[in-house]
C-alpha positions as CSV (number, residue, x, y, z in Angstrom):
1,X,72.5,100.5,47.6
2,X,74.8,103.1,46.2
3,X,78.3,101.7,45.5
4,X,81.2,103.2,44.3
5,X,85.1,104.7,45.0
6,X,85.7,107.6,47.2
7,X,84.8,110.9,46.1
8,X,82.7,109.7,43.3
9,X,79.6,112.0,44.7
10,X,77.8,109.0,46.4
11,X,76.7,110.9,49.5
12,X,75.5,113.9,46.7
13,X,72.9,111.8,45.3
14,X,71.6,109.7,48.3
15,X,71.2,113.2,49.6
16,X,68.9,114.3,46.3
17,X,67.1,111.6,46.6
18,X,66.5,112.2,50.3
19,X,65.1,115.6,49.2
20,X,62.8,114.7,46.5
21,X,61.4,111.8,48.6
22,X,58.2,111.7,50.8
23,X,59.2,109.1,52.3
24,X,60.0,109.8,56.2
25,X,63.6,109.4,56.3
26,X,66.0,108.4,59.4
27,X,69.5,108.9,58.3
28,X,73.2,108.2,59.9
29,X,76.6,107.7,58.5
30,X,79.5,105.6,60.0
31,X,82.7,106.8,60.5
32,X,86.2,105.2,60.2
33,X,87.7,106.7,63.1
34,X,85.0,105.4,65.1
35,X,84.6,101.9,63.5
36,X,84.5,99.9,66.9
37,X,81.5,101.9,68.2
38,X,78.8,100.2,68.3
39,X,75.4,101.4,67.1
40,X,77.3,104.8,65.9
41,X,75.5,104.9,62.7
42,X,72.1,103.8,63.8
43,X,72.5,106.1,67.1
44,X,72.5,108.8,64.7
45,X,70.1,108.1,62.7
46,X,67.4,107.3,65.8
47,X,68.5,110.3,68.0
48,X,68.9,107.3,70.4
49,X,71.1,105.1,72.6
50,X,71.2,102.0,71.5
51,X,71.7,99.0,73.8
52,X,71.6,95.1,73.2
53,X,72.5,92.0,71.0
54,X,71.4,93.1,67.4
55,X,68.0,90.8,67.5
56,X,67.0,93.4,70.3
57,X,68.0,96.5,68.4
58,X,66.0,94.7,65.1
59,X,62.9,94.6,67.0
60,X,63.1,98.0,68.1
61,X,63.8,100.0,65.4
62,X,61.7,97.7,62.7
63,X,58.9,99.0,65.1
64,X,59.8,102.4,64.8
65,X,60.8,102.2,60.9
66,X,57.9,101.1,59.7
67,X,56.5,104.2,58.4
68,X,59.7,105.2,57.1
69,X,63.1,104.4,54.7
70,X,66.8,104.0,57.1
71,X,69.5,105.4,55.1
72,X,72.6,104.5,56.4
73,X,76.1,106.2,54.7
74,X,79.3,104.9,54.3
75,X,78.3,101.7,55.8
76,X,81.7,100.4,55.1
77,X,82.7,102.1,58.6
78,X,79.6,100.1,60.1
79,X,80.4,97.9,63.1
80,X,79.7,94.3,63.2
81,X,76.7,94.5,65.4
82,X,75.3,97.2,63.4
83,X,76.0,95.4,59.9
84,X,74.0,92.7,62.2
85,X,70.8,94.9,62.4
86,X,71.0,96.2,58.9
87,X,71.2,93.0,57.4
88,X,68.0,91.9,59.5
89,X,66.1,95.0,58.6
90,X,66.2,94.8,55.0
91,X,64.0,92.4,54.9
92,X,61.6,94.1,56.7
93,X,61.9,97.6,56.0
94,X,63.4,99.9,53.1
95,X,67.0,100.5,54.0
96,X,69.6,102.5,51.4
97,X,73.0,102.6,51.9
98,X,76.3,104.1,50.3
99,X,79.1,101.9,50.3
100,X,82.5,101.6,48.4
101,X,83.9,98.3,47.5
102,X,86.7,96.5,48.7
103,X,85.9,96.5,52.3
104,X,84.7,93.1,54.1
105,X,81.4,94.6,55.1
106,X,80.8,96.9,51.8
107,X,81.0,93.6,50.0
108,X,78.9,91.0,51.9
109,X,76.2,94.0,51.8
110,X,77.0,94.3,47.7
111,X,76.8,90.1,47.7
112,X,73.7,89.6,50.0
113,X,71.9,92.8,47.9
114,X,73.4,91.0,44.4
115,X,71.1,87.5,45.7
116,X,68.1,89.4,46.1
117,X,67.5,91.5,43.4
């Protein structure tokens, strides 16, 4: 988890990272304009439409994930049902995500991360 304010160059580094790795990578980024659509980020990441209650979308992207690392950015912007599916995944897959405090969702991700480090 990459947190920090706006601007501070968080996309910059999960994006070196994402170079240097070897690790297969699936990557998507929320938006705030499009907040209410659901799946947007994960959609983007899978190259996918993505259908269902978020313990159907778990199943089948931990299937597909599991060779891989989801990176998701600006989760902040992240819809209910996919904070849903990224909150399952973790514990089943590497997931990094760039988040800036002081949003709902950026902070129960920053809390739940916090509890299991």
């Amino acid at each position: 988890m990459i947190v920090g304010e706006a601007g501070i160059g968080k996309t910059s580094v999960l994006g070196a990272a994402i170079r240097r790795s070897t690790a297969r990578v699936r990557r998507g980024r929320a938006i705030e304009m499009l907040q209410s659509e659901p799946y947007l980020a994960l959609r983007e990441a899978f190259g996918t439409r993505l259908t269902g209650e978020p313990p159907e979308v778990v199943c089948k992207l931990s299937h597909v994930l599991r060779a891989g690392t989801l990176v998701v950015d600006d989760v902040q912007w992240c819809d209910p049902d996919t904070l849903a599916v990224l909150f399952e995944l973790v514990a089943a897959v590497p997931v990094v995500v760039t988040a800036r405090p002081g949003t709902n969702s950026a902070d129960e991700l920053i809390r739940r991360n916090d509890r299991h480090r």
